[in-house]
C-alpha positions in Angstrom: 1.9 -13.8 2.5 1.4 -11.2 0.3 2.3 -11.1 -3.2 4.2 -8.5 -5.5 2.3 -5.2 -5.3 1.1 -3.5 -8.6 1.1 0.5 -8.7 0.9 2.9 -11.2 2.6 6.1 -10.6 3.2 8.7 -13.6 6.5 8.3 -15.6 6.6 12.5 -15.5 5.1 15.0 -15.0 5.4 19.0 -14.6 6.6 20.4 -11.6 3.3 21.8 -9.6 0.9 19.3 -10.9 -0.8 16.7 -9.0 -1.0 13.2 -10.0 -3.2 10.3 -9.2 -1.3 6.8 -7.7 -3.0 3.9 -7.2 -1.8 0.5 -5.9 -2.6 -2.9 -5.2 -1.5 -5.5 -3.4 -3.2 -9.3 -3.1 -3.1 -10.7 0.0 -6.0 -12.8 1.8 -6.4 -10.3 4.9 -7.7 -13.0 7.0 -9.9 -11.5 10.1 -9.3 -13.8 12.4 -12.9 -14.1 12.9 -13.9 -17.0 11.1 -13.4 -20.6 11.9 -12.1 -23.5 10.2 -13.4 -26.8 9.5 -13.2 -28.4 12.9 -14.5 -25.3 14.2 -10.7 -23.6 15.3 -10.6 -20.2 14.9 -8.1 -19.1 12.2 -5.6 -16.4 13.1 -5.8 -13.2 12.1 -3.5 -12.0 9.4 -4.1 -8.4 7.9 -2.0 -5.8 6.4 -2.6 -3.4 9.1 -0.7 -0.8 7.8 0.1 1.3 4.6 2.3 4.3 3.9 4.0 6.0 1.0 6.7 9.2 1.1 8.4 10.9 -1.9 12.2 11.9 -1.6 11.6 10.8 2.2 8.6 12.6 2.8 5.3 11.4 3.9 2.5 11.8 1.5 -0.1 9.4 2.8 -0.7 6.6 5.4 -3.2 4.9 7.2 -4.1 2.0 9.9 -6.2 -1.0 8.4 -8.7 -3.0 10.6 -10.0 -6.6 10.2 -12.9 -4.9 8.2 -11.0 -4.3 5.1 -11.3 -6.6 2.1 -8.6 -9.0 0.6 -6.0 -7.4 -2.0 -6.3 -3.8 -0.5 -6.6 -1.0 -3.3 -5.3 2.5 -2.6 -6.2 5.5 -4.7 -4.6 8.8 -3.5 -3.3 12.4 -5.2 0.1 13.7 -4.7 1.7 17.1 -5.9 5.0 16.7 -7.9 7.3 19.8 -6.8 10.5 17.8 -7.6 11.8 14.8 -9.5 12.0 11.6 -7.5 11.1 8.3 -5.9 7.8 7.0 -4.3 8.7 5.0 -1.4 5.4 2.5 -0.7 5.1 0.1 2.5 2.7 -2.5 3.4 3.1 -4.0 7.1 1.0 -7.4 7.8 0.3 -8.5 11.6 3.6 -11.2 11.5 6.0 -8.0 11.1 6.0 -8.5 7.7 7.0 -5.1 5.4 6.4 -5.5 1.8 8.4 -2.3 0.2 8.5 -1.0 -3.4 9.3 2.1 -5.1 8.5 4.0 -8.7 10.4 7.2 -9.8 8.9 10.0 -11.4 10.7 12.9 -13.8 9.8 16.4 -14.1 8.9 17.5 -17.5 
């Protein structure tokens, strides 16, 4: 299970510019690869997939593989054009969607 996420999105900025958001989210993103103590594989149990959208618009997204490390990191640029809300999803393998949001203002 995955934990609250942490992101850091600009309280405002001026319409036209482009900001950096980045976000984190701790979860153990078992691969399902290893074994446990009396030798039982343990399931896999990734977040295997991340988006975000503005105003219901999709900025960035992308598919996760085994590979990836525990507590995923994201770092990605968006252009403001518009006030508004930063929609961000994180989908693990059980069905699991962890959802939070940030607003920015226009200066």
């Amino acid at each position: 299970m995955a934990s609250k996420p942490r992101i850091k999105v600009p309280k405002k900025a001026a319409v036209g510019d482009i900001i950096t958001i980045k976000s984190l989210i701790s979860h153990k993103m078992e691969s399902g690869q290893r074994k446990d103590k009396e030798g039982n594989v343990i399931p896999r149990k990734i977040i295997n997939a991340f988006s975000c959208e503005f105003n219901g618009k999709p900025v960035f997204s992308c598919d996760l593989d085994p590979a990836i490390s525990a507590n995923p990191y994201f770092e990605f640029k968006a252009l403001v054009s518009e006030a508004g809300t930063f929609k961000f999803s994180w989908t693990d393998d059980d069905g699991e969607v962890i959802e939070a949001t940030k607003d920015i203002a226009v200066a």
